[in-house]
Backbone bond lengths (Angstrom), bond angles and torsions (degrees), N, CA, C in turn:
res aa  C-N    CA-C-N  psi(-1)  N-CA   C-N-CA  omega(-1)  CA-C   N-CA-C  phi
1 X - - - 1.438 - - 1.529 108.75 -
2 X 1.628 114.29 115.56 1.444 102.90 168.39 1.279 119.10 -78.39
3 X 1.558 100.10 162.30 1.449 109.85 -167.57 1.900 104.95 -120.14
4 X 1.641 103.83 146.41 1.341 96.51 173.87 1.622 116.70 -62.36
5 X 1.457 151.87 162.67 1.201 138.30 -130.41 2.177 70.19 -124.99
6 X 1.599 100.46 151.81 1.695 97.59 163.34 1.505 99.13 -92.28
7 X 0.918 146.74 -14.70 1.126 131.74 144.36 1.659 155.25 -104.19
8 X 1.551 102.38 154.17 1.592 94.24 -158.91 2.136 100.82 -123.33
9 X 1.017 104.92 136.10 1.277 102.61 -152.79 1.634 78.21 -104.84
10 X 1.662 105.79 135.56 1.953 129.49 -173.16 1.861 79.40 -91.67
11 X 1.764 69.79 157.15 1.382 95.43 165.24 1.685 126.07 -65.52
12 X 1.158 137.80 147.46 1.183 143.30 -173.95 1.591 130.25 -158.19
13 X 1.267 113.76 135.25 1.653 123.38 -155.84 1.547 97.44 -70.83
14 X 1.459 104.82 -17.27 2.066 98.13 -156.34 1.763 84.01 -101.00
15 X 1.361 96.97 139.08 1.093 119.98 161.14 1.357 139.81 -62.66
16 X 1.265 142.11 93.58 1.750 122.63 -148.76 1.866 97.47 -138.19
17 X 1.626 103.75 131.53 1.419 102.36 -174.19 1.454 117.18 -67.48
18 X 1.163 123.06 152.80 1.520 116.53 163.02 1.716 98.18 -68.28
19 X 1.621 98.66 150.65 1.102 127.34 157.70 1.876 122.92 -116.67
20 X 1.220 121.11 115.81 1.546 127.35 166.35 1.180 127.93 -66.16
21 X 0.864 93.39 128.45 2.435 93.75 -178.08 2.169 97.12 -154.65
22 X 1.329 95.16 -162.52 1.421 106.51 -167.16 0.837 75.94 -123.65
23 X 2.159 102.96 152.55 1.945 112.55 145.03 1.438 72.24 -141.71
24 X 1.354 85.07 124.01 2.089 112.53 177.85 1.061 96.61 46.05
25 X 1.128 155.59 42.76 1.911 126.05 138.72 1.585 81.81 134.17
26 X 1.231 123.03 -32.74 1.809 114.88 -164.64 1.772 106.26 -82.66
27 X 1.315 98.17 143.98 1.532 122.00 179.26 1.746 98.77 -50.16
28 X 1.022 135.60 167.96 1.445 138.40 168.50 1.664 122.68 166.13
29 X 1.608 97.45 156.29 2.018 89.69 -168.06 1.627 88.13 -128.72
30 X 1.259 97.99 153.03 1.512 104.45 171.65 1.907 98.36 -128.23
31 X 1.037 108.89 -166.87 1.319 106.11 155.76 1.714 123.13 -140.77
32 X 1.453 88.07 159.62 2.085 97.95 -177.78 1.558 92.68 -30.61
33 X 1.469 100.25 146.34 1.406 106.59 170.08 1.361 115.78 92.02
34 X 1.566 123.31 -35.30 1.078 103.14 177.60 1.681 133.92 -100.33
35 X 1.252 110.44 162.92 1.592 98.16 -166.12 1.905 101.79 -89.74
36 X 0.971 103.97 -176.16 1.358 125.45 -157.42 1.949 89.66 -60.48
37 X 1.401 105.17 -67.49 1.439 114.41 177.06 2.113 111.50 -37.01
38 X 1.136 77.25 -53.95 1.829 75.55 178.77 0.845 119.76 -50.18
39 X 1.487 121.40 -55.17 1.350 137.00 -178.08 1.584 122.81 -44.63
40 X 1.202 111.53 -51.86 1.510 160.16 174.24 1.676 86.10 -48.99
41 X 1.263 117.03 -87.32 1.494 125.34 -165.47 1.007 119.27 -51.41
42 X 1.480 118.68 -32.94 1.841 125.60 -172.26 1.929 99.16 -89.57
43 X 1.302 118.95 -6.32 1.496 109.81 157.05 1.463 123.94 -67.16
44 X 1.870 107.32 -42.41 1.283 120.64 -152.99 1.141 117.62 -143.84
45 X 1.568 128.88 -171.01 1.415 122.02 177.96 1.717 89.32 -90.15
46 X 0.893 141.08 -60.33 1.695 138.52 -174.16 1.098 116.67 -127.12
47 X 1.485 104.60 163.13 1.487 146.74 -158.59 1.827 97.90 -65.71
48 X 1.614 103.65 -57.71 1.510 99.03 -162.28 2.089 96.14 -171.34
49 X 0.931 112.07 -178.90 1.482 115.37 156.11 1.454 115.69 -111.70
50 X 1.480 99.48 151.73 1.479 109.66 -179.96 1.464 136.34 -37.87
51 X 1.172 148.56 95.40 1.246 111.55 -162.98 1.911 131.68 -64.65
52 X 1.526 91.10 14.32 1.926 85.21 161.70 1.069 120.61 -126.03
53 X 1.267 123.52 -0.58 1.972 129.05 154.51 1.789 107.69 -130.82
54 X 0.930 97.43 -173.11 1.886 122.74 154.13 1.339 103.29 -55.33
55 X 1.095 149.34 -44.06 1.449 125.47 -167.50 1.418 114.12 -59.45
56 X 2.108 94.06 142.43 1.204 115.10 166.85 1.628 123.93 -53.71
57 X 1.153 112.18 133.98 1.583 117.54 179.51 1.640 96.11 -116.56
58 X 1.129 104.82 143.13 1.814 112.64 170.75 1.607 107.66 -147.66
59 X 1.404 142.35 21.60 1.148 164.09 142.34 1.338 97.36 113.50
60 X 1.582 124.66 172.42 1.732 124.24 -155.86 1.698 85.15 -141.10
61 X 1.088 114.79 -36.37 1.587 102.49 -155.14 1.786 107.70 -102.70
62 X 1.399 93.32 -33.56 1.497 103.66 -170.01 1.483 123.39 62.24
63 X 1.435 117.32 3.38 1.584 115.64 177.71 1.498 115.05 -144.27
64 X 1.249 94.68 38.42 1.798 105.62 -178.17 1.225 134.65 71.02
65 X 1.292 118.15 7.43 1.260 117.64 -147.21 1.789 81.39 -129.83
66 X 0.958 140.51 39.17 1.764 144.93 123.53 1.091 115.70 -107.80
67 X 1.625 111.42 -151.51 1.670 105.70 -170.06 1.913 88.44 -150.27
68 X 1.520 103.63 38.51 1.708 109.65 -176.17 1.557 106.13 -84.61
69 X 1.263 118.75 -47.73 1.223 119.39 -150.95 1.220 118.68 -101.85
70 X 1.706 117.02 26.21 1.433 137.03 -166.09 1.771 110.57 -69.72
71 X 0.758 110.63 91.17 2.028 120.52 173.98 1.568 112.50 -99.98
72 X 1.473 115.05 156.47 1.514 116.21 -176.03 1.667 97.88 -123.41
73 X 1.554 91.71 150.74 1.030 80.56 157.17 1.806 137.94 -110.88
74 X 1.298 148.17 -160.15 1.200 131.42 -159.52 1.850 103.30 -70.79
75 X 1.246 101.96 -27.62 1.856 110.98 -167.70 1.507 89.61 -79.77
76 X 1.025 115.07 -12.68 2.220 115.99 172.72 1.706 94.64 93.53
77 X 1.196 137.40 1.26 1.494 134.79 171.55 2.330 95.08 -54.55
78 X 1.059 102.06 116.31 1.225 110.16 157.78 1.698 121.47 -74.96
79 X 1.358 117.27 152.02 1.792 118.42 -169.03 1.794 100.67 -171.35
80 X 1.322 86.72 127.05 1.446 86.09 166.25 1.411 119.14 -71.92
81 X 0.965 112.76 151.01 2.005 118.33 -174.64 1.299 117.40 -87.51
82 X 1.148 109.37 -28.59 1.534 129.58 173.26 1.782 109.79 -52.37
83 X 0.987 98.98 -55.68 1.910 108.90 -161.22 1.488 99.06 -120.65
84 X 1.628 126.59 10.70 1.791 120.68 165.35 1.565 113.96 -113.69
85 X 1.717 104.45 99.75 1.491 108.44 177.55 1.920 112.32 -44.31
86 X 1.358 85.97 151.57 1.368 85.36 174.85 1.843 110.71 -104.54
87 X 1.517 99.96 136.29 0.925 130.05 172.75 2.018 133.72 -94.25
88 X 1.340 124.83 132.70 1.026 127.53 172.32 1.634 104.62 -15.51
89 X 1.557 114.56 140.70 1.628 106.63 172.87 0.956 138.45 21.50
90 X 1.438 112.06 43.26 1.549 123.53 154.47 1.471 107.16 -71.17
91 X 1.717 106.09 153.50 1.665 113.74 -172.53 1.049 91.68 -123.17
92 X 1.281 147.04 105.40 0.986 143.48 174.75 1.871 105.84 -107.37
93 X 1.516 99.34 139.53 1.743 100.19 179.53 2.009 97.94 -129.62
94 X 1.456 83.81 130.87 1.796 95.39 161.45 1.189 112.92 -109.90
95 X 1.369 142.54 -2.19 1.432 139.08 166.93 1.170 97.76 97.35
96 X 1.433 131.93 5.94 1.743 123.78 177.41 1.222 104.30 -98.13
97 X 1.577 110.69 154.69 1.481 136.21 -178.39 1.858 89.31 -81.27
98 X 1.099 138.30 129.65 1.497 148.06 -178.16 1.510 114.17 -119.66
């Protein structure tokens, strides 16, 4: 089931390339500049689920300094999403069905 995205990316004069990576197995572009969380949000309504129920997580602090916005990537290296730019073909997995 798709989901409306929590984020909506404004218009802007600067030009910025898409970048391609994975979230769970699916094709996806973010762009230069943005961090892992951004990227993440403008697919979907959230980041990941909680790890002690079903609740939606979409990060709380935004500057590293919780432990909300914790994503892996496919090699199992853990990174917060908040404060890790995204890079060309990153695989990143949150354990959600997308």
């Amino acid at each position: 089931m798709s989901r409306a995205p929590i984020l909506r990316r404004i218009a802007s004069d600067v030009p910025r390339d898409e970048i391609a990576f994975a979230l769970d197995g699916r094709a996806c572009t973010g762009l230069e500049g943005d961090t892992v969380l951004a990227a993440i949000l403008v697919q979907g309504e959230r980041l990941r689920e909680s790890d002690f129920s079903s609740a939606p997580r979409a990060g709380f602090c935004l500057m590293g300094a919780c432990q909300d916005c914790w994503v892996q990537l496919e090699s199992g290296e853990r990174l917060r999403a908040c404060t890790t730019m995204l890079v060309p073909g990153m695989q990143v997995v949150t354990g959600m069905r997308r």
